[in-house]
ZAMAR-696524 format. One record per residue: residue number from 1; residue in three letters; y, z, x of N, C-alpha, C in turn. Coordinates in steps of 0.001 Angstrom, whole numbers. Layout:
R seq type     n_y     n_z     n_x    ca_y    ca_z    ca_x     c_y     c_z     c_x
R NUM  ALA       Y       Z       X       Y       Z       X       Y       Z       X
...
//
This chain:
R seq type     n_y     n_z     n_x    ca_y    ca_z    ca_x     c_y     c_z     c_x
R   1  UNK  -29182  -25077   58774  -29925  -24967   60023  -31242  -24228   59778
R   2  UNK  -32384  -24696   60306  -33591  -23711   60433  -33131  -22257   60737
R   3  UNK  -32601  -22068   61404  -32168  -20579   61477  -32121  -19835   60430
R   4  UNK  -31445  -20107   59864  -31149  -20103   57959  -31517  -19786   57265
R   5  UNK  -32794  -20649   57382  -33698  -21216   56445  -35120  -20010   56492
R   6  UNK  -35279  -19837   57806  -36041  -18327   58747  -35820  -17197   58105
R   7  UNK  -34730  -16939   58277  -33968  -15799   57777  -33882  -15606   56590
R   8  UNK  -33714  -16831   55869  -34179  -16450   54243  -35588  -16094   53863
R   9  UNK  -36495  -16211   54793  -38046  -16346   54800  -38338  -15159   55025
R  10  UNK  -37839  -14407   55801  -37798  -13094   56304  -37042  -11876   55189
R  11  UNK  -35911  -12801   54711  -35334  -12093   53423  -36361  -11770   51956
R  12  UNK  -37328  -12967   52296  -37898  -12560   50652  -39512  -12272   51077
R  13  UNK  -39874  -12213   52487  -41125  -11635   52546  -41265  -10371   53581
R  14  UNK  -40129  -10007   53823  -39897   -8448   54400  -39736   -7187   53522
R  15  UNK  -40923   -6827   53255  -41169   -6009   52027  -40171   -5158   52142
R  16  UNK  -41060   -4170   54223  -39921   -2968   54100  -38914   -3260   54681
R  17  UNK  -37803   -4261   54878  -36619   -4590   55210  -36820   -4005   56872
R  18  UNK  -37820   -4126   57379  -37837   -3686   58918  -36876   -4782   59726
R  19  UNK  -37427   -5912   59620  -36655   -6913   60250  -38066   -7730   61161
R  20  UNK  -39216   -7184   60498  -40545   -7635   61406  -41269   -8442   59814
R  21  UNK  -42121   -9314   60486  -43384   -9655   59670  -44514   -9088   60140
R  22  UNK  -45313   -8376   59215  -46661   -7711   59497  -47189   -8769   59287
R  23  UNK  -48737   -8328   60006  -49774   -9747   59275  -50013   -9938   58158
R  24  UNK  -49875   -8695   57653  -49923   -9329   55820  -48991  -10129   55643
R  25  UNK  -47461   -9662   55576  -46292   -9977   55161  -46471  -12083   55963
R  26  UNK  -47119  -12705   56940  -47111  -13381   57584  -48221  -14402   56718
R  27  UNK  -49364  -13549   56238  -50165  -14472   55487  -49831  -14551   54198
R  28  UNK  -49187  -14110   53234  -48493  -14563   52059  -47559  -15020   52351
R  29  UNK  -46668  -15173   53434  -45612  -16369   53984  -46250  -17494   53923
R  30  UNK  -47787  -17577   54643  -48210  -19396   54290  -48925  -19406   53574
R  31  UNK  -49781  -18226   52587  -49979  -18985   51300  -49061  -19332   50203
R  32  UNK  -48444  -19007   50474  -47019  -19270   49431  -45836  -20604   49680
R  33  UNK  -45794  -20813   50822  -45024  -22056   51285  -46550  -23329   51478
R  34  UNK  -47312  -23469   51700  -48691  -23766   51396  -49849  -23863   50625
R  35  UNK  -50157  -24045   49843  -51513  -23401   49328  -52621  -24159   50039
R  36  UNK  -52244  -25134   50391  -53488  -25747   51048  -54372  -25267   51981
R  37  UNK  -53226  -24121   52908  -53931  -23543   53729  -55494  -23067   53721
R  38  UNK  -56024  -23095   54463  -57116  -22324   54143  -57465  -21167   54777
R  39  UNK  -58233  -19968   54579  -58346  -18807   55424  -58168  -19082   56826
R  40  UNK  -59180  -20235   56834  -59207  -20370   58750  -58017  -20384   58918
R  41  UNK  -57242  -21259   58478  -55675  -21869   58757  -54459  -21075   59053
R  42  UNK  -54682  -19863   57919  -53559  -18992   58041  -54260  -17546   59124
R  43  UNK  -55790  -17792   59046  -55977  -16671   60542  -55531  -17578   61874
R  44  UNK  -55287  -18927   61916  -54984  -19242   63336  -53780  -19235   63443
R  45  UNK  -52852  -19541   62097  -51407  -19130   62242  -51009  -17886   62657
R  46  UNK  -51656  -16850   62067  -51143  -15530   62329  -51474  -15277   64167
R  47  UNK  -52703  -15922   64453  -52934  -15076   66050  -52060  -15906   66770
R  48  UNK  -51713  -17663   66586  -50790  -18093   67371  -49615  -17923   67190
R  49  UNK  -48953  -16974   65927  -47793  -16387   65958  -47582  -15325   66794
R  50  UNK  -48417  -14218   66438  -48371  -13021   67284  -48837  -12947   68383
R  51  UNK  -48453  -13615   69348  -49131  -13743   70882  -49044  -12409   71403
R  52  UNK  -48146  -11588   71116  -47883  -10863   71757  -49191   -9715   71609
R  53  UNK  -50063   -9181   69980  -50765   -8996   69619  -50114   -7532   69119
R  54  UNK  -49139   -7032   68814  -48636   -5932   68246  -48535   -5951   66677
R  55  UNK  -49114   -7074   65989  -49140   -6972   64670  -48144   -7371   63543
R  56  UNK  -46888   -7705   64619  -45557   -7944   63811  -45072   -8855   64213
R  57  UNK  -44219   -9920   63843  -43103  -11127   64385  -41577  -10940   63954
R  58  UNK  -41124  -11535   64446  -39498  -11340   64499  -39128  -12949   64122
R  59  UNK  -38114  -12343   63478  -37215  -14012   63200  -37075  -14934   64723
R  60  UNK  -36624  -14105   65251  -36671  -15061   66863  -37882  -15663   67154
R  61  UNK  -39030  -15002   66996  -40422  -15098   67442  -40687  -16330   66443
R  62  UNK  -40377  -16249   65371  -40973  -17198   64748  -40224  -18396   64548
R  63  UNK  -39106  -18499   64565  -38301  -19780   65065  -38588  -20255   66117
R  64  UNK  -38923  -19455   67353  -39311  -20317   68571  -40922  -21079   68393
R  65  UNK  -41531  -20810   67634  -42850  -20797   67301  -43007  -22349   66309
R  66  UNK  -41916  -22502   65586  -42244  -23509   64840  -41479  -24837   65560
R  67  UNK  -40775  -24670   67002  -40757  -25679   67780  -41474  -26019   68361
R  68  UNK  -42496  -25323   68285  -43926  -26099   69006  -44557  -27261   68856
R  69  UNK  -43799  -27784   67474  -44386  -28928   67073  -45627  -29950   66746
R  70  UNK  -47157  -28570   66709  -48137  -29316   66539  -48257  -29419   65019
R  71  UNK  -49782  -30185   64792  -49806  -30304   63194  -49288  -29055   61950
R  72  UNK  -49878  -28078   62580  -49624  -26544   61640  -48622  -26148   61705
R  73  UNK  -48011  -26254   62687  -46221  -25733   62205  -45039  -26769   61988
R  74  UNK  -45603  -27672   62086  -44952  -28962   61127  -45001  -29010   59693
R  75  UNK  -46163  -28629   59363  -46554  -28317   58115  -45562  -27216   57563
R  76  UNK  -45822  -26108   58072  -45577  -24870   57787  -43412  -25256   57594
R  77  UNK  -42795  -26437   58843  -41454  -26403   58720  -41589  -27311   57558
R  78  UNK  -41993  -28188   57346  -41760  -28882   56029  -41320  -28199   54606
R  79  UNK  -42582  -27259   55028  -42929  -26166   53254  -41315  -25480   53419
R  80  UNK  -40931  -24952   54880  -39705  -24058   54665  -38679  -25014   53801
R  81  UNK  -38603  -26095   54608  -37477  -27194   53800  -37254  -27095   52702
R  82  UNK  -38651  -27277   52134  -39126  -27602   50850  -38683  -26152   50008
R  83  UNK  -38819  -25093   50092  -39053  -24066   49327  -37714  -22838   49569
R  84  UNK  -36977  -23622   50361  -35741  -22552   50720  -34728  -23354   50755
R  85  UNK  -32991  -22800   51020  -31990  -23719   51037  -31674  -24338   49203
R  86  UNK  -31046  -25171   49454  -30496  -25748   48102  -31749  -25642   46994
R  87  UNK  -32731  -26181   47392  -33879  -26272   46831  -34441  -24949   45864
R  88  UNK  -34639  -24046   46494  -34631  -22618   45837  -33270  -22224   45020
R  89  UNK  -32345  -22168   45929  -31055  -22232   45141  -31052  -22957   43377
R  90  UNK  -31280  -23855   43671  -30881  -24358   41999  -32408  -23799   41217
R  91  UNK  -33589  -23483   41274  -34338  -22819   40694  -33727  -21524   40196
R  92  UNK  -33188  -20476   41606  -32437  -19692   40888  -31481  -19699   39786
R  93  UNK  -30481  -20686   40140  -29381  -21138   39411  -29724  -21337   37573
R  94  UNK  -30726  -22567   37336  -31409  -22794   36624  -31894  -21324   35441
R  95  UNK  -32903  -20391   36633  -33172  -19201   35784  -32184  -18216   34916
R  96  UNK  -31017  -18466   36164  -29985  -17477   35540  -29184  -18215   33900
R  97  UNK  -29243  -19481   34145  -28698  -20127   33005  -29386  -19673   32173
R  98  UNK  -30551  -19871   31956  -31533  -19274   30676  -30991  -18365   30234
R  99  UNK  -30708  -17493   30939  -31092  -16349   30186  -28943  -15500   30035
R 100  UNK  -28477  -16396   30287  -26664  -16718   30322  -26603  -17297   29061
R 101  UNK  -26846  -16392   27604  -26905  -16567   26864  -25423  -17154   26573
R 102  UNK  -24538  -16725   26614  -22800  -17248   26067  -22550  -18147   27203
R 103  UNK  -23015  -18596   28421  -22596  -19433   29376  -21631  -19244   30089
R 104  UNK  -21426  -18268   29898  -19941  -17007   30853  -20030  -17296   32176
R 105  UNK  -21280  -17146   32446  -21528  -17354   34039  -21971  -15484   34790
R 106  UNK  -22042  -14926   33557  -22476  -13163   33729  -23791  -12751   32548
R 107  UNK  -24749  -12200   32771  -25222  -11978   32405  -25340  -10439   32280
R 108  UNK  -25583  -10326   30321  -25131   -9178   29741  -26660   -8674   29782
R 109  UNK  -26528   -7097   30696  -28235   -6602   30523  -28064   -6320   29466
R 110  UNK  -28225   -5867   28342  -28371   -5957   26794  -29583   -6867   26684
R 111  UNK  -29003   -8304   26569  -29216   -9584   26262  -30735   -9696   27291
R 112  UNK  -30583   -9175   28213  -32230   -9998   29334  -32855   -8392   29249
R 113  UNK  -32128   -7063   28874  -33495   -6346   28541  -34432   -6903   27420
R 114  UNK  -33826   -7509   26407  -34509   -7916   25140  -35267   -9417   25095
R 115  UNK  -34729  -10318   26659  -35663  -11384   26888  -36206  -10485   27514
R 116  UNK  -36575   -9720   28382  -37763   -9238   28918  -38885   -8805   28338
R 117  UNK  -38226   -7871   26614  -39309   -7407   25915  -39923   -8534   25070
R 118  UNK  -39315   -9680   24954  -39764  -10551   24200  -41288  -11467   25301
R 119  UNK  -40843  -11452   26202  -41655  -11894   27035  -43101  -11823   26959
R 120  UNK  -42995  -10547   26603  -44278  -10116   26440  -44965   -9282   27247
R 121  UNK  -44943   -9378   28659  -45707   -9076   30177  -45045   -7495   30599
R 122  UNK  -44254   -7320   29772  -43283   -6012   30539  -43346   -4494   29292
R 123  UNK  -43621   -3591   30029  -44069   -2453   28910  -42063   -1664   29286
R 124  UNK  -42111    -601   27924  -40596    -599   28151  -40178     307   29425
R 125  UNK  -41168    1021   29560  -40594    1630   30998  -40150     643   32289
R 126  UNK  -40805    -653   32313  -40976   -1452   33043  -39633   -2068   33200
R 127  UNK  -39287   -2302   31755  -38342   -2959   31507  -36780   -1888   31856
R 128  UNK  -36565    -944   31700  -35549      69   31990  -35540     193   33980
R 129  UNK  -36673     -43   34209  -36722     576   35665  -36168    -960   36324
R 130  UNK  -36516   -2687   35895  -36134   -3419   36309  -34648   -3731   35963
R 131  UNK  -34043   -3324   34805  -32458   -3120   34616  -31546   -2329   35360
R 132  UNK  -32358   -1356   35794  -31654    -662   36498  -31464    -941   38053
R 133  UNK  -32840   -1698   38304  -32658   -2038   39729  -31646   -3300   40107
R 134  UNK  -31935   -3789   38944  -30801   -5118   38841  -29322   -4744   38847
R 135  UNK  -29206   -3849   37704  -27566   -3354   37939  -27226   -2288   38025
R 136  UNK  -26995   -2171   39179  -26830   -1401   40195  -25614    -682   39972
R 137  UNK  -24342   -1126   39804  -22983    -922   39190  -22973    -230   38070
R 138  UNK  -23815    -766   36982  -24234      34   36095  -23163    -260   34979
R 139  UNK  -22609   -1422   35215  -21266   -1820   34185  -21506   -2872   33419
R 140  UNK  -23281   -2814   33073  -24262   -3892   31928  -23742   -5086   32404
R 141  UNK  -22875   -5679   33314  -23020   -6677   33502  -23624   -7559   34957
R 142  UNK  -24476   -8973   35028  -24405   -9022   36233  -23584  -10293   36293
R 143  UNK  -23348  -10847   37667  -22964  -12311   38145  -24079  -12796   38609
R 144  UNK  -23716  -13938   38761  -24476  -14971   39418  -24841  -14491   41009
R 145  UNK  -24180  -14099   41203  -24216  -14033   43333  -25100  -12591   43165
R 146  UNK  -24866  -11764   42000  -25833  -10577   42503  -26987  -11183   41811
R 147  UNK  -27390  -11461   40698  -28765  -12013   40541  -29672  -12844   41445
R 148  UNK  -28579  -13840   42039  -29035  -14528   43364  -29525  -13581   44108
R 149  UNK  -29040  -12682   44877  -29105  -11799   45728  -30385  -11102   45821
R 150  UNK  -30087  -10525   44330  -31592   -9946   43890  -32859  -10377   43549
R 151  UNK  -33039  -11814   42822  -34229  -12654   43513  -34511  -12887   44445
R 152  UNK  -33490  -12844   45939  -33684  -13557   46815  -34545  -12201   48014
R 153  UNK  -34010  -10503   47616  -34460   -9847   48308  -35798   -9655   47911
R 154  UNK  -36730   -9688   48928  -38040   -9475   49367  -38698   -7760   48909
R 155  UNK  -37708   -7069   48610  -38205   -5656   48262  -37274   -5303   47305
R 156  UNK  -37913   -3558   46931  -37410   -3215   45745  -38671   -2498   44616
R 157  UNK  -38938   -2021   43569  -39961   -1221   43196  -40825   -2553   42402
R 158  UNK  -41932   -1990   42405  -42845   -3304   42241  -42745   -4278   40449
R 159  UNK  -41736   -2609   40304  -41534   -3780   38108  -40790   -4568   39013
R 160  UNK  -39826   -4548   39612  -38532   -5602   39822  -39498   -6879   40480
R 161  UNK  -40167   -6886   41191  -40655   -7561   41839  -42071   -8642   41231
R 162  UNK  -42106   -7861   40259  -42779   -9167   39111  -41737   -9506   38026
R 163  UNK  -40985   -8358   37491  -39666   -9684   37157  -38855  -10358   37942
R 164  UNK  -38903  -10513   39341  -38527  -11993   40115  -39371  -13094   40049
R 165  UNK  -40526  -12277   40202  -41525  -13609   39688  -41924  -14723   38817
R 166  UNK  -41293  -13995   37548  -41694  -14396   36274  -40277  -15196   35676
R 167  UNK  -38957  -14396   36100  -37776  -15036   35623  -37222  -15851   36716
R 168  UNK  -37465  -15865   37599  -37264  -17145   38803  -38298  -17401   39465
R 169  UNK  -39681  -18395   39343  -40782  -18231   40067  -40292  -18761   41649
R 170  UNK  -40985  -18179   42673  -40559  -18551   43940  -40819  -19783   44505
R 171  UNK  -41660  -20479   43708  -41961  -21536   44560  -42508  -22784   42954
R 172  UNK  -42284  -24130   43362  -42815  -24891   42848  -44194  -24640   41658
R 173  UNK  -44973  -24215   42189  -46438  -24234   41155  -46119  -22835   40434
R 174  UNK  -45338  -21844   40692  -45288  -20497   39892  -46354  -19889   39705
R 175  UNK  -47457  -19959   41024  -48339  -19372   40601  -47827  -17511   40839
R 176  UNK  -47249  -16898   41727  -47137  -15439   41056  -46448  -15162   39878
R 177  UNK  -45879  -16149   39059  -45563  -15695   37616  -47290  -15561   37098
R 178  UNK  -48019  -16388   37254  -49185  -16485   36356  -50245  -15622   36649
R 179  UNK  -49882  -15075   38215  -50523  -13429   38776  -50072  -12605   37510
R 180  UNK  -48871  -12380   37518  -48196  -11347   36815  -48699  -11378   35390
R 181  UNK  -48592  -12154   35650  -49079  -12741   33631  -50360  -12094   33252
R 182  UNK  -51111  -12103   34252  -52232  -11628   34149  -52550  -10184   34668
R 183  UNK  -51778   -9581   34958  -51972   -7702   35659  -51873   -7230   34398
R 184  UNK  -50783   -7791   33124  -50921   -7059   32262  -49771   -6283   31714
R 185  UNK  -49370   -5690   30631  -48440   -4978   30533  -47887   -3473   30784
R 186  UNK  -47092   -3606   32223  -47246   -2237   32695  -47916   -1921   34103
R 187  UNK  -48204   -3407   34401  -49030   -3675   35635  -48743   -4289   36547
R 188  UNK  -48587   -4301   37845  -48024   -5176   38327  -49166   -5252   39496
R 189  UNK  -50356   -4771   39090  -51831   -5020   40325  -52535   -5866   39151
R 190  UNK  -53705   -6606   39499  -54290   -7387   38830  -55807   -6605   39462
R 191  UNK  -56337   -6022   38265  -57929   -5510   38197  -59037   -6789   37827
R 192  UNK  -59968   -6159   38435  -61258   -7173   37750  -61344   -7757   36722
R 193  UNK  -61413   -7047   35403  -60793   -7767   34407  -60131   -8377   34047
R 194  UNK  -59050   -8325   34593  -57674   -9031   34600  -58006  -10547   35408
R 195  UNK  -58539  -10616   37141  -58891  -11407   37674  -60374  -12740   36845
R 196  UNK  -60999  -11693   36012  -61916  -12656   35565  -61263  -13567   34212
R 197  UNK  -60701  -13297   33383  -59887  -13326   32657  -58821  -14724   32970
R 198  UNK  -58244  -14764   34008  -57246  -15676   34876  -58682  -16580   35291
R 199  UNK  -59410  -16507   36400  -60699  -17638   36236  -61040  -17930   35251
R 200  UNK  -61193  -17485   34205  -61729  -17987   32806  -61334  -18743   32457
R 201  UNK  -59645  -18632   31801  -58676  -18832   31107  -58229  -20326   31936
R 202  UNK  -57727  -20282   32819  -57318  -21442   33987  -58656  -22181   34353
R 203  UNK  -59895  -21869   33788  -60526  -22755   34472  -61066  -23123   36563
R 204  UNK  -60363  -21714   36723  -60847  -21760   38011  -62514  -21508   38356
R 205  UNK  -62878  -21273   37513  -64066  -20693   37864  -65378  -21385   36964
R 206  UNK  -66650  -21101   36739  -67925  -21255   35687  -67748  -19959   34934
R 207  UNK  -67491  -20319   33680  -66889  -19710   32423  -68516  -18710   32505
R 208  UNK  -69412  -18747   33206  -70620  -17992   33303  -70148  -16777   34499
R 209  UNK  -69075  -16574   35046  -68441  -16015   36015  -69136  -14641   35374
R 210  UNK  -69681  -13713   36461  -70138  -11911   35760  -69052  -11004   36769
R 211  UNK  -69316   -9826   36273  -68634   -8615   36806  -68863   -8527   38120
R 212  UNK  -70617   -8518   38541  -70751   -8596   39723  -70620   -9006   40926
R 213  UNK  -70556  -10204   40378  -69369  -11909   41175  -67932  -11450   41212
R 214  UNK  -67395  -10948   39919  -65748  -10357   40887  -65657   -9065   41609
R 215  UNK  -66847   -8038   41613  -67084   -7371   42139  -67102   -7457   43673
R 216  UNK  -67547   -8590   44283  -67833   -9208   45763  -66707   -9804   45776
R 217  UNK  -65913  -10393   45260  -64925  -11228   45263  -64190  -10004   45757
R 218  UNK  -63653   -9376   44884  -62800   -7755   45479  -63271   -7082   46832
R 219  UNK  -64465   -7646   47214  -64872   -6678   48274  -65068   -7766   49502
R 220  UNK  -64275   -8909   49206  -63879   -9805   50460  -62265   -9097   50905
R 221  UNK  -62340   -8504   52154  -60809   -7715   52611  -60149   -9656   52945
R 222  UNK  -60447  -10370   52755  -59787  -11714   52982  -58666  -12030   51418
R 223  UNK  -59239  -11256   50938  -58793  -11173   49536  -57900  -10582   49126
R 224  UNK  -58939   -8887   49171  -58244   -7944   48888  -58364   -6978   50403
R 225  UNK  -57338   -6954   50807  -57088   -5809   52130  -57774   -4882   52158
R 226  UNK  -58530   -4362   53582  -59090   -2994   53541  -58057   -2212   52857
R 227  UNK  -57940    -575   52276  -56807     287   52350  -55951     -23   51296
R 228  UNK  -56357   -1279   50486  -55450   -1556   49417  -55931    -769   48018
R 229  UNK  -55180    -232   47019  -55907     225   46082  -56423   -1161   45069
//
Protein backbone atom coordinates (compact mmCIF):
# COMPACT_ATOMS: atom_id res chain seq x y z
CA UNK A 1 0.00 0.00 0.00
CA UNK A 2 1.20 3.68 -0.49
CA UNK A 3 0.95 4.00 3.08
CA UNK A 4 3.92 1.81 3.28
CA UNK A 5 5.64 2.92 0.87
CA UNK A 6 5.35 6.85 2.77
CA UNK A 7 6.47 5.56 5.72
CA UNK A 8 9.43 4.01 4.38
CA UNK A 9 10.15 7.52 2.82
CA UNK A 10 9.90 9.07 6.06
CA UNK A 11 12.05 6.12 7.49
CA UNK A 12 15.11 6.92 5.39
CA UNK A 13 14.75 10.75 5.10
CA UNK A 14 13.87 11.60 8.78
CA UNK A 15 17.22 12.49 9.87
CA UNK A 16 16.08 13.36 13.49
CA UNK A 17 13.52 10.51 13.78
CA UNK A 18 10.93 13.42 14.73
CA UNK A 19 8.25 11.90 12.71
CA UNK A 20 8.16 15.40 10.55
CA UNK A 21 9.84 16.35 7.17
CA UNK A 22 11.68 19.69 7.35
CA UNK A 23 12.11 21.51 4.12
CA UNK A 24 15.36 20.30 3.75
CA UNK A 25 14.60 16.76 4.70
CA UNK A 26 11.50 17.32 1.84
CA UNK A 27 13.90 18.61 -0.90
CA UNK A 28 16.39 15.72 -0.88
CA UNK A 29 13.17 13.51 -0.78
CA UNK A 30 12.62 14.78 -4.53
CA UNK A 31 15.95 15.13 -5.55
CA UNK A 32 16.60 11.76 -4.82
CA UNK A 33 13.36 9.92 -5.98
CA UNK A 34 13.78 12.46 -9.11
CA UNK A 35 16.60 14.07 -10.47
CA UNK A 36 14.85 15.65 -13.07
CA UNK A 37 13.39 17.92 -10.84
CA UNK A 38 14.43 21.18 -11.14
CA UNK A 39 14.92 23.96 -8.39
CA UNK A 40 11.69 25.56 -9.50
CA UNK A 41 10.07 22.09 -9.20
CA UNK A 42 11.08 21.00 -5.88
CA UNK A 43 10.43 24.88 -4.47
CA UNK A 44 6.75 24.36 -5.72
CA UNK A 45 6.66 20.94 -4.22
CA UNK A 46 7.78 21.98 -0.94
CA UNK A 47 5.20 25.22 -0.64
CA UNK A 48 2.31 22.96 -2.05
CA UNK A 49 3.24 20.43 0.52
CA UNK A 50 3.44 22.63 3.45
CA UNK A 51 0.24 24.55 3.17
CA UNK A 52 0.10 24.86 6.41
CA UNK A 53 3.53 27.00 6.32
CA UNK A 54 5.18 25.68 9.69
CA UNK A 55 8.13 24.22 7.86
CA UNK A 56 7.45 20.52 8.47
CA UNK A 57 5.07 17.62 6.92
CA UNK A 58 3.79 14.58 8.39
CA UNK A 59 3.30 11.20 6.85
CA UNK A 60 -0.48 11.95 6.89
CA UNK A 61 0.14 15.32 5.27
CA UNK A 62 1.95 13.92 2.67
CA UNK A 63 -0.06 10.94 1.70
CA UNK A 64 -3.04 13.09 1.45
CA UNK A 65 -1.01 15.35 -0.82
CA UNK A 66 0.02 12.87 -3.38
CA UNK A 67 -3.80 12.14 -4.03
CA UNK A 68 -4.07 15.17 -5.59
CA UNK A 69 -3.22 13.77 -8.64
CA UNK A 70 -1.74 16.55 -10.77
CA UNK A 71 1.37 16.19 -13.04
CA UNK A 72 4.02 16.65 -9.98
CA UNK A 73 2.77 14.32 -7.62
CA UNK A 74 2.19 11.70 -10.07
CA UNK A 75 5.57 11.98 -10.81
CA UNK A 76 6.79 12.19 -7.43
CA UNK A 77 4.16 8.61 -6.72
CA UNK A 78 5.75 6.88 -9.54
CA UNK A 79 9.53 7.60 -8.24
CA UNK A 80 8.04 6.22 -4.67
CA UNK A 81 7.02 2.92 -6.56
CA UNK A 82 9.98 2.90 -8.23
CA UNK A 83 12.56 3.40 -5.41
CA UNK A 84 10.85 1.73 -2.32
CA UNK A 85 9.02 -1.67 -1.58
CA UNK A 86 10.44 -4.87 -3.24
CA UNK A 87 12.41 -2.75 -5.47
CA UNK A 88 14.81 -1.30 -2.82
CA UNK A 89 14.47 -4.46 -1.00
CA UNK A 90 16.44 -6.67 -3.38
CA UNK A 91 19.19 -3.80 -3.85
CA UNK A 92 19.55 -4.25 -0.23
CA UNK A 93 19.41 -7.93 -0.39
CA UNK A 94 21.91 -7.98 -3.29
CA UNK A 95 24.46 -5.64 -1.12
CA UNK A 96 24.31 -7.82 1.78
CA UNK A 97 25.22 -10.89 -0.44
CA UNK A 98 28.45 -9.21 -1.43
CA UNK A 99 29.78 -8.79 1.23
CA UNK A 100 28.18 -12.57 2.94
CA UNK A 101 31.37 -13.79 2.29
CA UNK A 102 30.58 -17.80 3.40
CA UNK A 103 26.82 -17.31 2.23
CA UNK A 104 25.56 -18.07 5.83
CA UNK A 105 23.10 -15.51 5.42
CA UNK A 106 25.15 -13.41 8.58
CA UNK A 107 27.58 -11.27 8.12
CA UNK A 108 30.90 -11.53 10.08
CA UNK A 109 32.07 -7.71 11.07
CA UNK A 110 35.63 -8.97 10.85
CA UNK A 111 35.08 -9.72 7.21
CA UNK A 112 33.13 -6.03 6.08
CA UNK A 113 35.52 -4.06 8.53
CA UNK A 114 38.28 -5.20 6.05
CA UNK A 115 35.85 -4.67 2.84
CA UNK A 116 35.46 -1.31 4.15
CA UNK A 117 39.23 -0.67 4.47
CA UNK A 118 39.78 -2.10 1.19
CA UNK A 119 37.37 0.24 -0.28
CA UNK A 120 39.33 2.79 -0.04
CA UNK A 121 36.83 5.93 0.94
CA UNK A 122 36.85 5.10 4.77
CA UNK A 123 39.79 6.28 7.20
CA UNK A 124 40.06 3.68 10.24
CA UNK A 125 38.33 5.65 12.73
CA UNK A 126 35.55 5.79 10.27
CA UNK A 127 35.57 2.42 9.86
CA UNK A 128 35.37 1.32 13.85
CA UNK A 129 32.65 4.04 14.47
CA UNK A 130 30.49 2.46 11.38
CA UNK A 131 30.97 -1.24 12.98
CA UNK A 132 29.93 -0.28 15.84
CA UNK A 133 26.90 1.47 14.81
CA UNK A 134 26.02 -1.51 12.80
CA UNK A 135 26.46 -4.01 15.63
CA UNK A 136 24.93 -2.99 18.10
CA UNK A 137 24.82 -6.48 20.06
CA UNK A 138 28.27 -6.43 19.73
CA UNK A 139 28.40 -10.36 19.09
CA UNK A 140 30.57 -9.52 15.50
CA UNK A 141 27.82 -10.84 13.94
CA UNK A 142 24.99 -9.32 11.80
CA UNK A 143 21.70 -10.83 9.95
CA UNK A 144 20.09 -9.93 7.20
CA UNK A 145 16.89 -8.16 8.89
CA UNK A 146 19.34 -5.98 11.00
CA UNK A 147 21.46 -4.85 8.05
CA UNK A 148 18.15 -4.28 6.28
CA UNK A 149 17.05 -2.28 9.08
CA UNK A 150 20.09 -0.35 9.21
CA UNK A 151 20.27 0.78 5.59
CA UNK A 152 16.86 1.42 5.69
CA UNK A 153 17.10 3.97 8.85
CA UNK A 154 17.38 7.55 7.76
CA UNK A 155 19.76 8.52 10.80
CA UNK A 156 22.61 7.62 12.80
CA UNK A 157 26.35 9.35 12.89
CA UNK A 158 27.33 10.65 9.58
CA UNK A 159 30.42 7.62 8.97
CA UNK A 160 27.34 5.22 9.07
CA UNK A 161 25.51 7.19 6.79
CA UNK A 162 28.00 7.26 3.91
CA UNK A 163 28.60 3.64 4.49
CA UNK A 164 24.82 3.16 3.57
CA UNK A 165 25.54 4.93 0.72
CA UNK A 166 28.33 3.35 -0.70
CA UNK A 167 27.48 -0.43 0.39
CA UNK A 168 23.77 -0.22 -0.60
CA UNK A 169 23.34 2.90 -2.90
CA UNK A 170 19.73 4.25 -2.33
CA UNK A 171 18.56 4.67 -5.44
CA UNK A 172 19.14 3.51 -9.08
CA UNK A 173 21.98 6.05 -10.47
CA UNK A 174 24.07 5.82 -6.94
CA UNK A 175 24.77 9.06 -7.21
CA UNK A 176 25.39 9.59 -3.15
CA UNK A 177 27.86 6.72 -3.32
CA UNK A 178 29.80 8.95 -5.89
CA UNK A 179 29.15 12.15 -3.37
CA UNK A 180 30.91 10.07 -0.89
CA UNK A 181 33.51 8.98 -3.11
CA UNK A 182 34.40 12.22 -3.47
CA UNK A 183 34.38 13.99 0.36
CA UNK A 184 37.29 11.88 0.74
CA UNK A 185 38.80 9.77 3.34
CA UNK A 186 37.49 10.63 6.68
CA UNK A 187 34.93 12.89 5.19
CA UNK A 188 31.71 12.68 4.86
CA UNK A 189 31.16 16.77 3.65
CA UNK A 190 32.40 17.39 0.19
CA UNK A 191 34.73 20.81 0.06
CA UNK A 192 35.55 22.84 -2.98
CA UNK A 193 38.16 20.82 -3.93
CA UNK A 194 36.58 17.86 -3.59
CA UNK A 195 33.40 19.38 -5.61
CA UNK A 196 35.74 20.59 -8.48
CA UNK A 197 37.46 17.42 -8.70
CA UNK A 198 33.86 15.35 -9.12
CA UNK A 199 33.01 18.15 -12.13
CA UNK A 200 36.23 17.44 -13.56
CA UNK A 201 36.51 13.87 -13.25
CA UNK A 202 32.62 13.06 -14.35
CA UNK A 203 32.71 15.51 -16.85
CA UNK A 204 30.03 17.63 -15.45
CA UNK A 205 31.52 20.62 -16.00
CA UNK A 206 34.42 22.74 -18.66
CA UNK A 207 37.54 21.01 -17.47
CA UNK A 208 38.51 25.09 -17.50
CA UNK A 209 36.14 25.10 -14.27
CA UNK A 210 38.34 27.81 -11.51
CA UNK A 211 38.13 28.12 -7.76
CA UNK A 212 36.20 31.15 -8.14
CA UNK A 213 33.32 29.48 -10.12
CA UNK A 214 33.02 26.85 -7.18
CA UNK A 215 33.38 29.52 -4.95
CA UNK A 216 29.75 31.07 -6.19
CA UNK A 217 28.59 27.73 -6.73
CA UNK A 218 28.98 27.22 -2.70
CA UNK A 219 27.53 30.52 -2.16
CA UNK A 220 24.18 29.55 -4.01
CA UNK A 221 22.09 28.61 -0.39
CA UNK A 222 20.03 26.54 -3.34
CA UNK A 223 22.96 24.43 -3.08
CA UNK A 224 24.51 24.80 -0.15
CA UNK A 225 22.05 25.94 2.86
CA UNK A 226 22.41 29.18 4.68
CA UNK A 227 23.93 27.88 8.34
CA UNK A 228 25.46 24.86 6.78
CA UNK A 229 29.18 24.43 7.48
Amino acid sequence: AMSARVREVFQRFDSDGGGYLDRDELARVFRTLNSDFTFKDIDVLCKDLDRGGDGKVSHKEFLHWLKKGNDLTQAVTHAILRETGEARDERIKKAFQTYDATGDGSLNIEELRKALKVLGTFSEDEVKKICADLDKSKDGEVSYAEFAAWIKAGHGPKEAMKAKAILAPADNDGLEAVFYNFCGVGHSDMDGKGFKKLCQDCSLMDKKLDTTTVDLIFADNRVKPRGTN
